[in-house]
C-alpha positions in Angstrom: 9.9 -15.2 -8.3 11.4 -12.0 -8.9 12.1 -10.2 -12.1 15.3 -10.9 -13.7 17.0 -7.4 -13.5 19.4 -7.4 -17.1 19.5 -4.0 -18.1 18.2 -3.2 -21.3 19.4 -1.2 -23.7 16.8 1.6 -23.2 17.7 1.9 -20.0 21.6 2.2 -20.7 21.0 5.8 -19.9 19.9 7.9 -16.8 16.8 8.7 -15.9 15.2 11.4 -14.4 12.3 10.9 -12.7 9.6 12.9 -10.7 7.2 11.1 -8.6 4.0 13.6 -7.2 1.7 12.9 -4.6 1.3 11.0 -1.2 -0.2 12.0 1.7 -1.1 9.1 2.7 1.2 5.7 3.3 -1.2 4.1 0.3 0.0 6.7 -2.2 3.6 7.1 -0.3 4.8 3.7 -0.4 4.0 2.6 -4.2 5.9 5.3 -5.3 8.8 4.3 -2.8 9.1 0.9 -4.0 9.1 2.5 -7.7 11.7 4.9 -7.2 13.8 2.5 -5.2 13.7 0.4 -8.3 14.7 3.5 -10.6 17.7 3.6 -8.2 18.9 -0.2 -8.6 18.9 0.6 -12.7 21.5 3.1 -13.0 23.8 5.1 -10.8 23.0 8.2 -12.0 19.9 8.2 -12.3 17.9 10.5 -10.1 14.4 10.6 -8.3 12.8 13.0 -6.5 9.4 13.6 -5.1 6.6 16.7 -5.3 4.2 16.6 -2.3 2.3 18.9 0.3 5.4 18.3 2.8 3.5 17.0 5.6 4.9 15.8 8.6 4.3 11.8 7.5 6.1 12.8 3.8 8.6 14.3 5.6 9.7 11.6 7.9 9.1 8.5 5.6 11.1 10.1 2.5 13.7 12.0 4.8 14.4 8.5 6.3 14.6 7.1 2.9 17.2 10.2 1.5 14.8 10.8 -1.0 14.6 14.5 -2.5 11.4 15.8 -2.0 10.0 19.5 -3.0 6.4 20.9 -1.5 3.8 22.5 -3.2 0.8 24.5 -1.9 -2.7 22.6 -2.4 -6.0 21.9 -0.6 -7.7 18.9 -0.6 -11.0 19.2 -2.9 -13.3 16.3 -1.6 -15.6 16.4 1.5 -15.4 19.8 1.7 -17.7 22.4 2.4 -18.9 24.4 -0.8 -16.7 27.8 0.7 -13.4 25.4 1.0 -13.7 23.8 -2.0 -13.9 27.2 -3.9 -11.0 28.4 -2.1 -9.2 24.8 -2.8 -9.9 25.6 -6.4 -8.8 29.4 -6.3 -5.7 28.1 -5.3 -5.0 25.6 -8.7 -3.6 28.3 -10.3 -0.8 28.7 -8.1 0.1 25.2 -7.6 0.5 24.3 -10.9 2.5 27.7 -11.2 5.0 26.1 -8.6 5.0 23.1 -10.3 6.1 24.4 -13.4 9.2 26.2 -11.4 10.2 22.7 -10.0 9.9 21.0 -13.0 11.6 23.4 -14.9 14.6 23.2 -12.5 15.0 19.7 -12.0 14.1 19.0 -15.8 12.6 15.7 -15.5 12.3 12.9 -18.2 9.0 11.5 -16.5 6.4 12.4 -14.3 4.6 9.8 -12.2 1.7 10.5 -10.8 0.8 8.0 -7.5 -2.7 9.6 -6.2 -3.1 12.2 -4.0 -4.1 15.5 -4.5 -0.8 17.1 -4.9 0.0 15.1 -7.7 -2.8 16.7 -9.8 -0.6 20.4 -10.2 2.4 18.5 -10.8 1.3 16.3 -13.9 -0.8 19.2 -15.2 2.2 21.2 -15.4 3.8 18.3 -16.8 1.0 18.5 -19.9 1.7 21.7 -19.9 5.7 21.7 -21.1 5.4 18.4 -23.0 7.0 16.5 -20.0 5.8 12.5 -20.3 3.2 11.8 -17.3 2.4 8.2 -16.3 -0.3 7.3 -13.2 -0.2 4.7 -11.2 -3.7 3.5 -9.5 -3.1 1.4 -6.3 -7.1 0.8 -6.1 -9.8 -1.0 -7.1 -12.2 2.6 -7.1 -9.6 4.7 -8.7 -9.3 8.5 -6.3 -10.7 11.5 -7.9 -7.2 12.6 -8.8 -6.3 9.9 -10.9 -9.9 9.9 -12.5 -9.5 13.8 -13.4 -5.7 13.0 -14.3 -6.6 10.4 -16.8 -7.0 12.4 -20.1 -3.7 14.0 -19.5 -1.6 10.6 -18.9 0.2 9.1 -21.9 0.3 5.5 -19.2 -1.9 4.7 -16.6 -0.5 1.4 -14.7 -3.3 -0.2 -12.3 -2.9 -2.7 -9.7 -6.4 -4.6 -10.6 -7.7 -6.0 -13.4 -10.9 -4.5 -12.8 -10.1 -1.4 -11.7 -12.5 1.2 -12.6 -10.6 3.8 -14.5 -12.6 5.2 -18.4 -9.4 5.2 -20.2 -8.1 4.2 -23.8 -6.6 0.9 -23.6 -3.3 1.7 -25.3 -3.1 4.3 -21.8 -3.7 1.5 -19.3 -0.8 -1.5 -17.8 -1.6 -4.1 -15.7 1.1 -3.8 -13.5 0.1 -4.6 -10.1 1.0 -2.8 -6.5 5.0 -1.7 -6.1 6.3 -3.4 -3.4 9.1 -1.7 -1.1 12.2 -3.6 -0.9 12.2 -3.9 2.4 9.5 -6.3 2.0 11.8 -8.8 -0.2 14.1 -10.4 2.2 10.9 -11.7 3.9 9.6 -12.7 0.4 12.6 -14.6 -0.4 12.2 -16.4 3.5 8.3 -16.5 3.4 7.5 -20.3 3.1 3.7 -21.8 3.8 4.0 -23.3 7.8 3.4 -26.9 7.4 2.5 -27.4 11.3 -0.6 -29.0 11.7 -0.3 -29.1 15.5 1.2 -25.7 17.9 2.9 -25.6 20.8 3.4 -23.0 23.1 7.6 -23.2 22.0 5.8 -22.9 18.2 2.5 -21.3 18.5 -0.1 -19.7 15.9 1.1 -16.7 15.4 -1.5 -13.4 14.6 -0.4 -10.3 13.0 -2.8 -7.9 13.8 -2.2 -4.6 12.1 -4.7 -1.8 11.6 -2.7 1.2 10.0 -0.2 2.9 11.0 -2.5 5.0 13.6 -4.0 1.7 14.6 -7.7 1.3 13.9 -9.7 1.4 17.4 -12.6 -0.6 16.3 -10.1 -4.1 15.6 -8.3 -2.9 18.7 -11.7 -3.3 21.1 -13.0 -6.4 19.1 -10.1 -8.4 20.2 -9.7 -8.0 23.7 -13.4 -8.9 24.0 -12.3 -12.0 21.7 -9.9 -13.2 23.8 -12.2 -14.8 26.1 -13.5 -16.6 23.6 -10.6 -17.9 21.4 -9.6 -21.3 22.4 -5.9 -22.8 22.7 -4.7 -20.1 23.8 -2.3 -21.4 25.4 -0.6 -22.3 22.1 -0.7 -19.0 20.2 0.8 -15.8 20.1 -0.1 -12.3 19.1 1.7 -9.5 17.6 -0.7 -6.0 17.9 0.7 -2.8 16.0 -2.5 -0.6 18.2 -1.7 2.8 17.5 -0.9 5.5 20.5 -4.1 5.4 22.2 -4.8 2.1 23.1 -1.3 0.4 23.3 -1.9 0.3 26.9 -5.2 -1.0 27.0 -4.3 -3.8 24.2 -1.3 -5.1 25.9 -3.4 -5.0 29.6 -6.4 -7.3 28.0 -3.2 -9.9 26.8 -2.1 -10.1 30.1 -5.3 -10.2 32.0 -5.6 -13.1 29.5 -2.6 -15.0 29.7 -1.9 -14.6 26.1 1.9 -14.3 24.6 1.6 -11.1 22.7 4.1 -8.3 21.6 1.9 -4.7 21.3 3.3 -1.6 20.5 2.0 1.8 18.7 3.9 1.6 15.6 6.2 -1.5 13.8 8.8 0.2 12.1 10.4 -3.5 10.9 7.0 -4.8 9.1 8.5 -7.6 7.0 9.6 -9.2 10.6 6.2 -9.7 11.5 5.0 -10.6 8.5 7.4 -13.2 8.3 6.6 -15.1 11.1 2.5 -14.6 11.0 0.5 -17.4 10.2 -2.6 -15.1 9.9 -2.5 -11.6 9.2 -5.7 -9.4 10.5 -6.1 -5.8 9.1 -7.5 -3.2 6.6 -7.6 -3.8 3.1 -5.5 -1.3 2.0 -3.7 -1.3 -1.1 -0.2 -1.6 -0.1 -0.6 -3.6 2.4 -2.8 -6.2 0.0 0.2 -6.1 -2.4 2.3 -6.9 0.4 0.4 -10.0 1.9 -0.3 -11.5 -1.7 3.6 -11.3 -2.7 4.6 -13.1 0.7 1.3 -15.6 0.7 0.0 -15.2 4.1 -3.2 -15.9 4.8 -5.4 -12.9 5.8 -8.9 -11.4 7.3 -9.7 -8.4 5.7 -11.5 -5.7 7.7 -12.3 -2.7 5.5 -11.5 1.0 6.8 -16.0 1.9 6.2 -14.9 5.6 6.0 -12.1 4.7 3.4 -13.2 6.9 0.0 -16.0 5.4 -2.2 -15.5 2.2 0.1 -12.6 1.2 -1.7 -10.9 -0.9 0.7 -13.9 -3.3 0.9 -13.9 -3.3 -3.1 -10.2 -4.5 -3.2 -10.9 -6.7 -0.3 -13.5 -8.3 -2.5 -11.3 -9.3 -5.6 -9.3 -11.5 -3.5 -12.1 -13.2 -1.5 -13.8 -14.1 -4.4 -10.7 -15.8 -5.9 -10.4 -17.8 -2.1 -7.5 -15.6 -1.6 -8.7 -14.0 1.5 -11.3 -13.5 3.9 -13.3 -10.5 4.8 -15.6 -9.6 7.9 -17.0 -6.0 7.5 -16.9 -3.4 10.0 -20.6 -3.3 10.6 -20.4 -7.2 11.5 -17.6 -7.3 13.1 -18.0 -9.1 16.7 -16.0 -10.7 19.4 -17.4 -14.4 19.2 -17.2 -13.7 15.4 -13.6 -13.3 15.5 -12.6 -15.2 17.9 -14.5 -18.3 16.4 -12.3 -17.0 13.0 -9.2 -17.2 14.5 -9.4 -20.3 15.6 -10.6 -21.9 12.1 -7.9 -20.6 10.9 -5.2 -21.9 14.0 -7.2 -25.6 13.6 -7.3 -26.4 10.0 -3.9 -26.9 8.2 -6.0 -26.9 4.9 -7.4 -24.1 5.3 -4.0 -21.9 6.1 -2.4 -23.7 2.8 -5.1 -23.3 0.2 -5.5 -19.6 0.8 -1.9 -19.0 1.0 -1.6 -20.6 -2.8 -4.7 -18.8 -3.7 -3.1 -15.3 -2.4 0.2 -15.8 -4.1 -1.6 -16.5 -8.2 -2.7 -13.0 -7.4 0.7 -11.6 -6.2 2.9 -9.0 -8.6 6.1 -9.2 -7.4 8.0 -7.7 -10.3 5.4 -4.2 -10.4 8.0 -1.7 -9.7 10.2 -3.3 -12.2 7.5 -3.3 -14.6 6.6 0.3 -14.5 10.3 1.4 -14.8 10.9 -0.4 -17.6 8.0 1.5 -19.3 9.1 4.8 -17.7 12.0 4.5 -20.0 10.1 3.6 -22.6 8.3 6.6 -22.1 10.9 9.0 -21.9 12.9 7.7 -24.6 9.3 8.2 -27.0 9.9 12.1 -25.8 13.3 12.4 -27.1 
């Protein structure tokens, strides 16, 4: 169910709100789904974002009409020692052009959503008295947040157990903000009861692996499809990413299988919507996502993913039977396909992990963590 959206009286008032960071769609999207919800409040009220102005910032908030200034600043981890001094020669600066935008846009609130550019922005937000709230999408919190920590007057976290040292009056269980273009799905999302499929009303299998595609799930499941059975009665949909959209959608045909492949989905919450399992990295997003809509799911962890924090989210919802998980490293074809097809043969099965998934799902984050924004800057003034 979602939040009941009354306004209340705090938030009477516009807002002004300055969301730093991205990067990455994990970072990007949270704060999306955040500011969206800033927007639905109050008609003046006005968001804009501070990030390194990359080409994927540029597209996703451009498309969205979101304001959004860049900042200079290097990445710090995984570096060599040379880069990382120059990385941190170059502080200085960014926080200087982060107090210039903040001082022009005058902000109420600075959120912070991970990422390195959002560490000059909520410095220089400490630094003129600006109120600075986090928000942690993961299970291992990024270095960012964990330096950012001591200067946040809120840190909202999408885990109970998220590993973040902070002083309890700092940290909100909120959960992941989900996009609104995820909620007309939510609001049609209802558990299949089919017992039995048909080729007119097959299984249907989401296979997503990022929005580059993940080439390792890509290989795995052509070489499963000569060992899934009823084939004949399901149907795949395979977001591969560039390089193997051909290969992917050659294996389904040399197969005989009903799939739809292509590079990129722009329309997620379509597929979702009609997937009866959903395959793909444990990213948080895309967990918040899946757990909101109740679909049942096999978790395969990005390995490279920092601190291994994909497999640690993965791992709070398969030990509440909320998901399953196969790891990279174990990943094989019979493996797979034998796990598909558990899943397409047991009715059970589908409907006890979709209620599981759905006790852990945080529908109303985003409207959580604007209610406190106000809170917060109305405590300033």
């Amino acid at each position: 169910m979602l939040p009941d959206k009354t306004q209340t009286k705090e938030q009477e008032r516009s807002l002004s709100l300055i969301i730093a960071g991205g990067g990455t769609g994990g970072h990007l999207f949270p704060g999306i789904a955040v500011a969206e919800e800033v927007m639905a409040v109050h008609a003046d009220n006005r968001v804009r974002f501070i990030g390194t102005g990359n080409p994927f910032e540029t597209r996703i908030l451009g498309h969205r009409g979101f304001e959004h200034h860049h900042i200079r600043v290097k990445h710090l981890k995984g570096k060599s020692i040379f880069r990382q001094i120059t990385a941190l020669a170059a502080i200085p600066k960014s926080i200087a052009a982060s107090v210039g935008i903040l001082r022009t846009t005058r902000p109420n609130v600075v959120l912070g959503v991970g990422g390195y550019s959002a560490g000059p922005v909520v410095l220089a937000a400490w630094m003129l008295g600006i109120p600075r709230a986090l928000h942690e999408q993961n299970v291992i919190p990024g270095m960012t947040n964990r330096m950012l920590s001591a200067f946040a007057d809120r840190i909202y976290v999408s885990f109970e157990g998220t590993r973040l040292k902070a002083g309890r009056n700092k940290l909100v269980l909120t959960g992941n903000p989900v996009r609104h273009t995820i909620r007309p799905a939510l609001e049609d999302s209802t558990f299949s009861k089919t017992a039995s499929w048909t080729p007119q009303n097959p299984f249907t299998v989401f296979i997503v692996g990022g929005s580059q595609g993940a080439h390792r799930i890509n290989t795995t499941v052509m070489a499963a499809l000569a060992y899934i059975k009823f084939k004949d009665n399901m149907a795949f949909i395979h977001q591969t990413g560039a390089a193997d959209e051909h290969d992917v959608a050659k294996a389904y045909g040399d197969h005989h299988v009903a799939a739809t492949v292509k590079p990129f989905f722009n329309q997620m919450e379509k597929h979702y919507r009609k997937a009866d399992l959903v395959i793909c990295r444990a990213g948080a997003s895309t967990i918040a996502e899946l757990a909101v809509l109740g679909k049942c799911v096999l978790f395969i962890p990005y390995p490279f993913a920092a601190d291994d924090h994909q497999a640690a989210n993965a791992r709070q919802f398969v030990s509440a039977g909320a998901a399953e998980m196969i790891l990279e490293k174990d990943l094989t074809a019979q493996g797979l396909a034998q796990t598909i097809t558990s899943y397409a043969s047991s009715h059970q099965k589908r409907r006890s992990m979709a209620e599981n998934i759905r006790k852990l799902a945080r529908p109303e984050a985003a409207h959580t963590i604007v209610e406190d924004l106000y809170k917060l800057s109305n405590a300033k003034d």
